[in-house]
N, C-alpha and C positions, 0 to 999 in steps of 0.2 A: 504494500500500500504506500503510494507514494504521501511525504507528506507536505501540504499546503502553507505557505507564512510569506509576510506581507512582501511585497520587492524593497528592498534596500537597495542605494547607490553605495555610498558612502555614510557610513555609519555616526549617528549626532549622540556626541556626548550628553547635551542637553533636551534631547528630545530621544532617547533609543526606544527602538524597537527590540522588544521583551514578548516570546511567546514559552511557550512550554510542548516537549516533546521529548518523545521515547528516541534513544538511540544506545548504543554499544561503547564501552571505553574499554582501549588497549589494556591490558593489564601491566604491559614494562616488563613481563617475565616471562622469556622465551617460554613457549609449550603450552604457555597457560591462557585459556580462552579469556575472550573479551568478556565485562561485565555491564551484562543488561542493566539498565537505568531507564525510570519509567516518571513521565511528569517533571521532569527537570525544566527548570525556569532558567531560559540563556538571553543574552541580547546578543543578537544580532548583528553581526561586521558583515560578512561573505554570505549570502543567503545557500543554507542548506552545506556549506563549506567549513566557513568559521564561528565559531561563537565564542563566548565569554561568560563563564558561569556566574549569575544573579542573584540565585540560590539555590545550595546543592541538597537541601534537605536532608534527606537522613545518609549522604551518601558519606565518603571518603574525598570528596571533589572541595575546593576550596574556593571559597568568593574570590570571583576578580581571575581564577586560571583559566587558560585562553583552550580549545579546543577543538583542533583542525581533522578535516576528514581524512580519511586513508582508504580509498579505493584500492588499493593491492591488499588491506588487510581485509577489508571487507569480503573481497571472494575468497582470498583464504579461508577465513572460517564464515564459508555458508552463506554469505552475504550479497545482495546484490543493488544497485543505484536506484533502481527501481521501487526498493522495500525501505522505505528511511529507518524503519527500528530493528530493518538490521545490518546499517551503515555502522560501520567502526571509524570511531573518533581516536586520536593520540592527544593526549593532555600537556599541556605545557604550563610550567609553572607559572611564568610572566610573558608578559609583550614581547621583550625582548629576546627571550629564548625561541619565542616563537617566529619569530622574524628570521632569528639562524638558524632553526631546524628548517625553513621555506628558502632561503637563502640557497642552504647546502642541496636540497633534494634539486633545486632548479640545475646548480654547479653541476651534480651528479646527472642530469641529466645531458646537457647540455655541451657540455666539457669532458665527459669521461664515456657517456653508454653512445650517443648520440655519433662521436666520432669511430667508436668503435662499429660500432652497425654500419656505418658509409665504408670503410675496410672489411667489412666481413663481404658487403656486396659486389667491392671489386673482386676480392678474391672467388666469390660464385664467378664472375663473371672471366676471370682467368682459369678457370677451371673449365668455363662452359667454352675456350676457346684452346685449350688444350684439348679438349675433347673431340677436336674437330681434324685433327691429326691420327686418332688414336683406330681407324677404321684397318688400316695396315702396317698399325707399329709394329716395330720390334718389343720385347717384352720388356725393355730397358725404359723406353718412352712410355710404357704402361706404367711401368712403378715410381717413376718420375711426379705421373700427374699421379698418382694414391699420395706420395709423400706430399704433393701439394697440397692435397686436400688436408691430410692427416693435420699439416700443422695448423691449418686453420679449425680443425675438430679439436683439437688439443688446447687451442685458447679460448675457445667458448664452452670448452666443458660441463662446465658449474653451469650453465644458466637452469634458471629456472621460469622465466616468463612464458607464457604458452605460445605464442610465435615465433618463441626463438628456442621454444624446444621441438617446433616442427621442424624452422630452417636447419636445426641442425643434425637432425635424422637427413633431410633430404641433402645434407652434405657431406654428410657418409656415406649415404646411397650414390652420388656423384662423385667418388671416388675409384668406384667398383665399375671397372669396362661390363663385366661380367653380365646378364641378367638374371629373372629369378629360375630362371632354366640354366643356367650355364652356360649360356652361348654369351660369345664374344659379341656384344651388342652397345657400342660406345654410343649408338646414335638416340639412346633415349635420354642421355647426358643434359644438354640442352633443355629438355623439357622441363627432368627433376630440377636442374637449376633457377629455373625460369619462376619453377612451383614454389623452393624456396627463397628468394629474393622476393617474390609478392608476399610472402609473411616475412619479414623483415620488412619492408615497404610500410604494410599495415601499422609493426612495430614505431617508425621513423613517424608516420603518421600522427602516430598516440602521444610519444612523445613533443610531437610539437604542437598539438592540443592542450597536454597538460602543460607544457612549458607558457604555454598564453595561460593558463588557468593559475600556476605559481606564479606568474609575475602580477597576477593583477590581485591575487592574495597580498604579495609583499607588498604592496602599491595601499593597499587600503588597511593593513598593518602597521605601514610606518605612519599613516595621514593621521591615525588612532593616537598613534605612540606621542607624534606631534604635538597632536590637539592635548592630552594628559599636558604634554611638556610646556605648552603654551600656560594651561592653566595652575602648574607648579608655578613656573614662572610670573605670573600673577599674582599668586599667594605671596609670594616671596617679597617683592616690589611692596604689595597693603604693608605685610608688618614691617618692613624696612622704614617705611612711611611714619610708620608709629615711633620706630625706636629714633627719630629725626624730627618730627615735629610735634604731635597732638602730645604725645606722655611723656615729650623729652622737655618739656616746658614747662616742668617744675610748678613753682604753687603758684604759676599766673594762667593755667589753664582755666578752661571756662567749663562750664557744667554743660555748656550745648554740645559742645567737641568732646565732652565726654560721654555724652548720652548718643553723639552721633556713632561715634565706633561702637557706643554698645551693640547700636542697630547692626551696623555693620558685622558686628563680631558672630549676632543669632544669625543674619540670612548668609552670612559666610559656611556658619558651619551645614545650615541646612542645606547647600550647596553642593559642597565638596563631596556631603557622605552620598551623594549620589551616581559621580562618578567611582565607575567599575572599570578595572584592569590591573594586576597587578606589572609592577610592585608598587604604580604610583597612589593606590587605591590605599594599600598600608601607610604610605607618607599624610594621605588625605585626610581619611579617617582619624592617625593617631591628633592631626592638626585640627582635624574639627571637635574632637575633645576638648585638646586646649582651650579653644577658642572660645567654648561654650563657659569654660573654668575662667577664662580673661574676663569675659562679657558678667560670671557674677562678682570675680571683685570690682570691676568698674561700677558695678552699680554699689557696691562700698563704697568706693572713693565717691561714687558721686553724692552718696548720704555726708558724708566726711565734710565732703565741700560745704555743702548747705550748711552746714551745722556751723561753719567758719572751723572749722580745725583741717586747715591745709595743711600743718604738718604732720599730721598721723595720715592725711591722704597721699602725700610723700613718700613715707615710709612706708607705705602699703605697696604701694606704684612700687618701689624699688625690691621690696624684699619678694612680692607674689607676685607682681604680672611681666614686671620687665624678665624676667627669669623664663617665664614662659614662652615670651614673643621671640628671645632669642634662640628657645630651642626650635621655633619655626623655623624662623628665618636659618639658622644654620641646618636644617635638616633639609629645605629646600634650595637652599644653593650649595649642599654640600653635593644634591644630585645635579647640581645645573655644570659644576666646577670639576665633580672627581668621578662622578656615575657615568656620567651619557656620554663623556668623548670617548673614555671607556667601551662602554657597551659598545657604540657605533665603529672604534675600533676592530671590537670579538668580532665582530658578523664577517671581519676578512681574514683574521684570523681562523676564525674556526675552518674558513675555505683552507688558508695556506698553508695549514698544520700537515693535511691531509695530501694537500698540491704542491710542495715547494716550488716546482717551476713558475705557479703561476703569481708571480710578485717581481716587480722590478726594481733596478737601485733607487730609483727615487720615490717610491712608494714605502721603502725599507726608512731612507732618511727621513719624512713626512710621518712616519710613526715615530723617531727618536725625539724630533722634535714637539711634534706632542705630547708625545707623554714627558717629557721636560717641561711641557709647558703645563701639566697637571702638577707634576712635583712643586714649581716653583707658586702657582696656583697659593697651593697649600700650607708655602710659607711662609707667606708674606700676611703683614697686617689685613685684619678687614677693612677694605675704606668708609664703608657704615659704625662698627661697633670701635675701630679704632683697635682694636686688639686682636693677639694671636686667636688661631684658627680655635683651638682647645681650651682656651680660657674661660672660667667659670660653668666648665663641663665634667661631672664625675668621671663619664667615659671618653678618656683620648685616642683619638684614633690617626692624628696625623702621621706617629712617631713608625704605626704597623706598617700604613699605607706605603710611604715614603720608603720605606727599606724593600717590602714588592717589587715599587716601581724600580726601585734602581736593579732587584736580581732580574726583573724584564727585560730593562735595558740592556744589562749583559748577555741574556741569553741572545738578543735581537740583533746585537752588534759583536758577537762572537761570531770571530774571523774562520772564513771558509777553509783555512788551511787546520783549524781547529775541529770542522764536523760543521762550522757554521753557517748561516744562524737557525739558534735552537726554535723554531716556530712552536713548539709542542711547548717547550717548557716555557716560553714566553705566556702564551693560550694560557697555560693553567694557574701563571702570578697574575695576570688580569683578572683571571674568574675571583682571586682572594680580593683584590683593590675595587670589583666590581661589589662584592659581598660586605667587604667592610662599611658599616655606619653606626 
């Protein structure tokens, strides 16, 4: 039964589209079937492709993780496009993993199966013209074209796709002068090959279907990722506002400018907790707490005011709410400064770890320099609060960061005469400075 939900273009943080539907999650553990999930509430990015879990109910699934389809997993166990509850889904923990799991399968397609099949088809195609000699070879030029064939059987071995487990019976079969009588009968060569190169064709086809279908996934992934980034970025700017004008103004504030951020502070938080995605969704959320915690001591201080005792409204301001606005503000530009060059970083790493060839020298220097430009980011004053990045913070995190980034940058500019550069161990000191906050 196929299932019905509204068209989406491009997915509205402030208006999404939220239905509920049955479908299948990968389980992560080879052998082990997907797990039916029945009435799950998702918003909507990719209609019927992607989604983002709302509320997972009684499941194991988390608010704000992203959930892309998997067509190869789906016919594997039983499944088919046709039946959506019993489409299988791969879970992703955030956006941004999710952007590099769609990233690599496009690479993987594109750059690794995609060229391999265009050489699988010349090689039919040298085969189907050695064959055209083989009517009164010698038996030397018989074994000639089998070993031709052989080695192109021997590099496609392993496949497992169903057109390219045809083509590759009928390219064994196309190595054999022989028929299935035994006669010397080269001339049906050409056919078998003809027969598989159109599965392989089919294959080439699929592939360049799905490759329009993962880029326009990643296209409306990253516009998601943006629009979050845009709105941290927003967050970020309000309290900064605050720690510079309305509460830096000491006891000549006015009770308007304070009853105005209180407004601010409630439809702030009723805001935020609405966008869904992680991980920006845990920054929003932990901020629309605060915010609700800032908005009731302002209305303290704004009793305080009234009352004329500006200076216990002072004291308040300094001991309870300014403490708070700073853990916004540094929790939001700590993603704006140390997270997202980071992340935007991974998504070519996680390719080059696996492709070393595919990076060139000035794309190698373009990462040293930035991530220099994240180190040094991190240690210089704030030009808002005036002080170090970690000041007036239980938990310091520049001091971990900082030592990552630099084993990064060694692995990244360890000399080729060395094994270099180590793209893998690079990859997995990002994944730490990615995690850290």
């Amino acid at each position: 039964m196929t299932h019905i939900e509204p068209r989406v273009g491009f997915a509205d943080l402030r208006s999404p589209v939220i239905i509920t539907r049955d479908l299948r999650v990968a389980s992560g553990n080879k052998g082990v079937e997907p797990v039916h999930v029945t009435a799950l509430k998702v918003v909507v990015v990719v209609n019927r492709c992607v989604y983002i879990v709302a509320d997972p109910g009684d499941t194991n699934l988390k608010v704000g993780e992203v959930l892309m389809r998997n067509l190869d997993y789906t016919r594997k166990y039983g499944g088919s496009r046709g039946d959506s509850a019993t489409e299988v889904f791969v879970r992703y923990d955030n956006i941004n993993n999710a952007i590099r799991g769609n990233e690599n399968a496009l690479f993987q397609l594109n750059q690794n199966e995609l060229p391999a099949l265009n050489s699988w088809r010349l090689s039919l195609r040298e085969l189907m013209r050695s064959s055209w000699t083989l009517g009164d070879a010698a038996q030397g030029e018989i074994e000639t074209h089998a070993l031709l064939a052989e080695d192109v059987v021997d590099e496609h071995s392993g496949v497992r796709n169903p057109e390219k487990v045809i083509a590759l019976a009928k390219t064994i079969q196309a190595s054999i002068a022989r028929d299935r009588r035994g006669q010397h009968n080269p001339g049906r060569i050409p056919l078998i090959v003809l027969s598989g190169d159109r599965r392989l064709n089919e294959r080439v086809t699929s592939i360049l279907s799905m490759s329009y279908r993962l880029m326009w996934r990643g296209l409306t992934l990253r516009k998601y990722r943006n629009h979050m980034r845009d709105i941290t970025t927003e967050l970020e700017d309000s309290v900064a506002h605050l720690l510079t004008t309305t509460l830096a103004a000491g006891p000549a504030r006015s009770t308007h400018s304070i009853r105005r951020e209180i407004g601010c502070m409630v439809s702030g938080a009723e805001t935020i907790r609405t966008y869904l995605g992680r991980p920006f969704s845990n920054l929003l959320a932990h901020s629309a707490n605060d915010l609700d915690a800032i908005a009731v001591h302002l209305h303290q201080v704004d009793s305080l005011v009234v009352g004329g005792r500006a200076d216990a409204a002072e004291e308040l301001i300094q001991q309870l709410v300014l403490p708070l606005v700073r853990i916004i503000y540094r929790a939001c530009k700590h993603q704006r400064i140390h997270q997202w060059p980071i992340e935007d970083m991974m998504i070519r790493t996680s390719i080059v770890k696996r492709n070393p060839n595919d990076v060139r020298g000035s794309e190698l220097r373009g990462w040293e320099l930035e991530l220099m430009g994240v180190r040094r980011s991190l240690k210089e004053l704030d030009p808002i609060t005036g002080e170090e990045w970690d000041k007036r913070f239980v938990q310091n995190i520049v001091a971990g960061v900082v030592t990552n980034l630099n084993i990064a940058i060694r692995h990244l500019t360890k000399p080729t005469s060395e094994g270099g550069p180590n793209f893998h161990g690079m990859h997995e000191r990002l994944k730490i400075v990615s995690s850290t906050s």
